[in-house]
VMD Tcl script that draws the C-alpha trace (Angstrom):
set ca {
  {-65.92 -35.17 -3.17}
  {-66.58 -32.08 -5.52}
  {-66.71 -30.08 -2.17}
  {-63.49 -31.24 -0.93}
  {-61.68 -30.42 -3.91}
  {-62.37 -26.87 -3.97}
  {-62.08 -26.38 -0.40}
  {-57.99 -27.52 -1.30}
  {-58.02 -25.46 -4.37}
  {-59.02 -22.26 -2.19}
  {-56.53 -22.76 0.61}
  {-53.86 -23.02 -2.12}
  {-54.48 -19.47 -3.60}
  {-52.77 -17.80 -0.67}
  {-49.93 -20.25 -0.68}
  {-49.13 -18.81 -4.10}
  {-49.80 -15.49 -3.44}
  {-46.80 -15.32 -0.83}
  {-44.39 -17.50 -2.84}
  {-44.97 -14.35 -5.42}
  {-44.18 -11.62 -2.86}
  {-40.38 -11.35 -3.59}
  {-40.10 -12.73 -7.01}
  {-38.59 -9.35 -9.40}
  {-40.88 -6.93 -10.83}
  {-41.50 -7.14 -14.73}
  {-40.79 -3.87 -16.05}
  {-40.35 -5.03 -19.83}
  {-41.32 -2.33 -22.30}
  {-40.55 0.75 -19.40}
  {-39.06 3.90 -21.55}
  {-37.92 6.31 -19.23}
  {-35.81 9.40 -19.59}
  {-33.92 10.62 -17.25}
  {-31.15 13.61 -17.30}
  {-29.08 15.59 -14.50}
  {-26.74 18.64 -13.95}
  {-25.58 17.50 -10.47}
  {-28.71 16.44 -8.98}
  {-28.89 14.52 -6.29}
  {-29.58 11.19 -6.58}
  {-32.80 10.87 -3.92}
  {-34.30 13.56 -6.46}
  {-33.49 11.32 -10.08}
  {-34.81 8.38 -8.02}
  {-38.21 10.04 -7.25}
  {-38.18 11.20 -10.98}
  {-37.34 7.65 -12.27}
  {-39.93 5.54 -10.18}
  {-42.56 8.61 -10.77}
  {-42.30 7.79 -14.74}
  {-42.21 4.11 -14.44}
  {-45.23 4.47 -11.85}
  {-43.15 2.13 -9.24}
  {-43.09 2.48 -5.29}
  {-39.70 2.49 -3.75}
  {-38.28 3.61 -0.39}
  {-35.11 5.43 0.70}
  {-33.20 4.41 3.58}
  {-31.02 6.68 4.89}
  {-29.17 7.77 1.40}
  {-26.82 10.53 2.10}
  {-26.55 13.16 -0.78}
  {-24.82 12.04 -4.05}
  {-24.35 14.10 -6.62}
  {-25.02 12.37 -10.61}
  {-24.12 13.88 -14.23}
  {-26.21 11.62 -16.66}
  {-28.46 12.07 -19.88}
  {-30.26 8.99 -20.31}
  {-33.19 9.01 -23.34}
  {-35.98 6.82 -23.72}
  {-33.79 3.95 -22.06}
  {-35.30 0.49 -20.16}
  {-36.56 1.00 -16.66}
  {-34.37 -2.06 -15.71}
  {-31.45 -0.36 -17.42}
  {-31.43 2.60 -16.28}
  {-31.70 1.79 -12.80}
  {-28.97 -0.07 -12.70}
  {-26.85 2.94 -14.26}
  {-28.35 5.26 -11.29}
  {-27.23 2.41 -8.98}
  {-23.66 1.69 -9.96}
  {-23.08 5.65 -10.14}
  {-24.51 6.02 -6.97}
  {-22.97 2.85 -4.99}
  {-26.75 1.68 -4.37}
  {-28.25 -1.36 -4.25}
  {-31.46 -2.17 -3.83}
  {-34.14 -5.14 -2.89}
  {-37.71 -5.78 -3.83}
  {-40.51 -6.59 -1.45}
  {-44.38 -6.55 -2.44}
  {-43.55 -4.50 -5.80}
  {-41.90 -1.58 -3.51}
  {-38.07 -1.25 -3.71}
  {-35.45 -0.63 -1.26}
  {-32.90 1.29 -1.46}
  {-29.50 1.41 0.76}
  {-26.04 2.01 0.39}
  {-23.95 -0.50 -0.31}
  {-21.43 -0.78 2.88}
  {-17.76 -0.92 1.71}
  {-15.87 -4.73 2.14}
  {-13.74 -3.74 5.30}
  {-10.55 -6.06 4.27}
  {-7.47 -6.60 6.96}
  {-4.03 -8.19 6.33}
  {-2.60 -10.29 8.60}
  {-0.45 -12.91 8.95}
  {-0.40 -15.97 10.02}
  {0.02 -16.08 13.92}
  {0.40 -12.52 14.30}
  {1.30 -10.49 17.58}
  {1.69 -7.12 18.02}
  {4.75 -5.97 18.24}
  {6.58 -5.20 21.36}
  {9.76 -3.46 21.69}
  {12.40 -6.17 21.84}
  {14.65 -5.15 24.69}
  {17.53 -7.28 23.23}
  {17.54 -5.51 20.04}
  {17.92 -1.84 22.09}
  {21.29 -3.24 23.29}
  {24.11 -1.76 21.30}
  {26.75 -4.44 20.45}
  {29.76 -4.72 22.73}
  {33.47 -6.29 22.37}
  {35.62 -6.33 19.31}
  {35.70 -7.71 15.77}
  {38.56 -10.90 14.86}
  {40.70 -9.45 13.04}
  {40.07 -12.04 10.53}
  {37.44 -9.41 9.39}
  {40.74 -7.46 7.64}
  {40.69 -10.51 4.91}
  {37.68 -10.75 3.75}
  {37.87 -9.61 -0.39}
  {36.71 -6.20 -1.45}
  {37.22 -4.41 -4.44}
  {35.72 -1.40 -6.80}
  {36.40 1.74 -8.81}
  {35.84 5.20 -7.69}
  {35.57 8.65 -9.34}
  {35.36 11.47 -7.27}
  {33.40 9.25 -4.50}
  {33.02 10.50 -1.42}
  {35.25 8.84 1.41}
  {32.30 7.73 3.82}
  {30.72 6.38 0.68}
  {33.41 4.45 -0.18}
  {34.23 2.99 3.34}
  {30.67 2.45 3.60}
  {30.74 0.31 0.33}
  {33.71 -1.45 1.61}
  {32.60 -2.42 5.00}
  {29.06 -3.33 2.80}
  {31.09 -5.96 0.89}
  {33.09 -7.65 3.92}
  {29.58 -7.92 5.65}
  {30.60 -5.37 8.31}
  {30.37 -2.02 9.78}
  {33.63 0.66 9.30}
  {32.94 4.06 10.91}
  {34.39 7.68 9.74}
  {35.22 9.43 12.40}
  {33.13 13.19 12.23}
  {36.71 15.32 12.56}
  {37.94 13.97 9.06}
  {37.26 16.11 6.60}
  {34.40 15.58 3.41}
  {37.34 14.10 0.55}
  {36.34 13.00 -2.44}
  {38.66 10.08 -3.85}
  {39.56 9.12 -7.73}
  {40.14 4.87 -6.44}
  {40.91 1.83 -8.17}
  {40.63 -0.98 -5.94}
  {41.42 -4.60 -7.70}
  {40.04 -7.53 -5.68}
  {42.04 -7.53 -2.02}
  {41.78 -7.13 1.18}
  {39.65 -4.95 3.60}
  {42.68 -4.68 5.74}
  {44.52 -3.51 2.87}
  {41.79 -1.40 1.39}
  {41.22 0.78 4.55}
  {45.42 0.51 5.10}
  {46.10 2.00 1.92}
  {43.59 4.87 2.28}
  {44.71 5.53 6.26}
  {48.06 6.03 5.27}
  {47.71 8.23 2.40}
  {45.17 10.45 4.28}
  {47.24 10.15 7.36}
  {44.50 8.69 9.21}
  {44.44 5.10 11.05}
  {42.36 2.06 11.11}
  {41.50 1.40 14.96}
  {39.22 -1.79 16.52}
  {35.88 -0.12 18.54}
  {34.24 -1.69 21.07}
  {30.87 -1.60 19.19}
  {32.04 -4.67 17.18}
  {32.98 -2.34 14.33}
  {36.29 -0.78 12.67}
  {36.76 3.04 12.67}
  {39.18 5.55 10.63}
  {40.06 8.31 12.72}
  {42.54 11.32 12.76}
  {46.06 10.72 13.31}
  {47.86 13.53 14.02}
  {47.09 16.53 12.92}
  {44.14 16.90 10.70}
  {44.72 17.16 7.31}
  {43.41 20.23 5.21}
  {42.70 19.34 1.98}
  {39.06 18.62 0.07}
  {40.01 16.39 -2.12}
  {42.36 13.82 -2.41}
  {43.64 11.40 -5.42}
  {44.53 8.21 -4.13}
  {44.89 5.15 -7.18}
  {46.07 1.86 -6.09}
  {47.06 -1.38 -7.93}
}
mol new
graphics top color blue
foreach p $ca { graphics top sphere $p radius 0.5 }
foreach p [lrange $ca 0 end-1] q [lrange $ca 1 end] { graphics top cylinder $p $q radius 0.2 }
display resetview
């Protein structure tokens, strides 16, 4: 019986060995010192483990620079200051540590049923035919000091939910306009006739003020309406 019982107790002790093999290493009580002008980190590791009398392995550490001044600080510690700087981590097998880089979490947005996109040939089609001319009552309104006239036709057509073109021949004015709440028809009326221009219905679904007549010379232009 005695016999048996120590034949089990022997077989055991290698058991327990191996469960051991990857547990951390105890490095309570470890002063180290370590400082560095710019030295790379492969060469403060080797001075590190060389002071704490540790084994450790590189594997495949490019060069990083480190700027540190650590005195009589914990092993642990100061390993894990080396590490962070460095973007290292590390893992311990039979009392020898391994050192890699830690690989950067490659992170992708997407959406939810995503497809790439493909040129919508629908979209490349210009819009034909003409505006109801129910677009002339829709409301607009605003004041204008020295605004420029495609600024304020563009505002204009922004508020009736449309698109109003300046023709390139009409001169850059600049308008002083008060425009109480009316009508786009009247709006772009009021500024045709006073510029001698007129309001005309494109084909491209959209209104246009062009020349009428001969072009008019002057830069500016102070229109105010009720």
């Amino acid at each position: 019986m005695t016999k048996a019982v120590l034949l089990i107790s022997l077989m055991a002790l290698p058991l327990l060995g191996l469960a051991q093999d990857n547990q951390p290493v105890k490095t309570e009580g470890t002063q180290v010192t370590i400082s560095s002008k710019g030295s790379d980190v492969r060469a403060v590791l080797h001075d590190l483990f060389t002071q704490a009398k540790k084994n450790f392995v590189l594997e495949n550490l490019s060069r990083s620079e480190l700027y540190l001044s650590l005195n009589s600080m914990a092993f642990d510690e100061t390993l894990e200051i080396v590490c962070r700087l460095s973007n290292l981590t590390y893992e311990i097998q039979n009392d020898i540590y391994y050192f890699t880089k830690v690989r950067p979490v490659q992170t992708t947005t997407t959406q939810p049923d995503h497809k790439p996109t493909t040129p919508n040939p629908s979209a490349q089609i210009a819009k034909v035919g003409k505006l109801s001319e129910a677009v002339l009552q829709r409301a607009v309104s605003g004041t204008y000091n020295k605004v420029d006239l495609r600024a304020i036709i563009k505002n204009l057509g922004d508020q009736a939910k449309i698109s109003v073109e300046v023709d390139e021949r009409i001169p850059l004015y600049k308008l002083d306009f008060k425009l109480n709440p009316t009508s786009l028809g009247y709006a772009l009326k009021t500024i045709a006739d006073r510029l001698k221009l007129e309001v005309v219905f494109t084909d491209r679904q959209t209104l246009a003020l062009q020349p009428k007549g001969a072009k008019p010379i002057v830069e500016k232009f102070d229109v105010s309406t009720d």
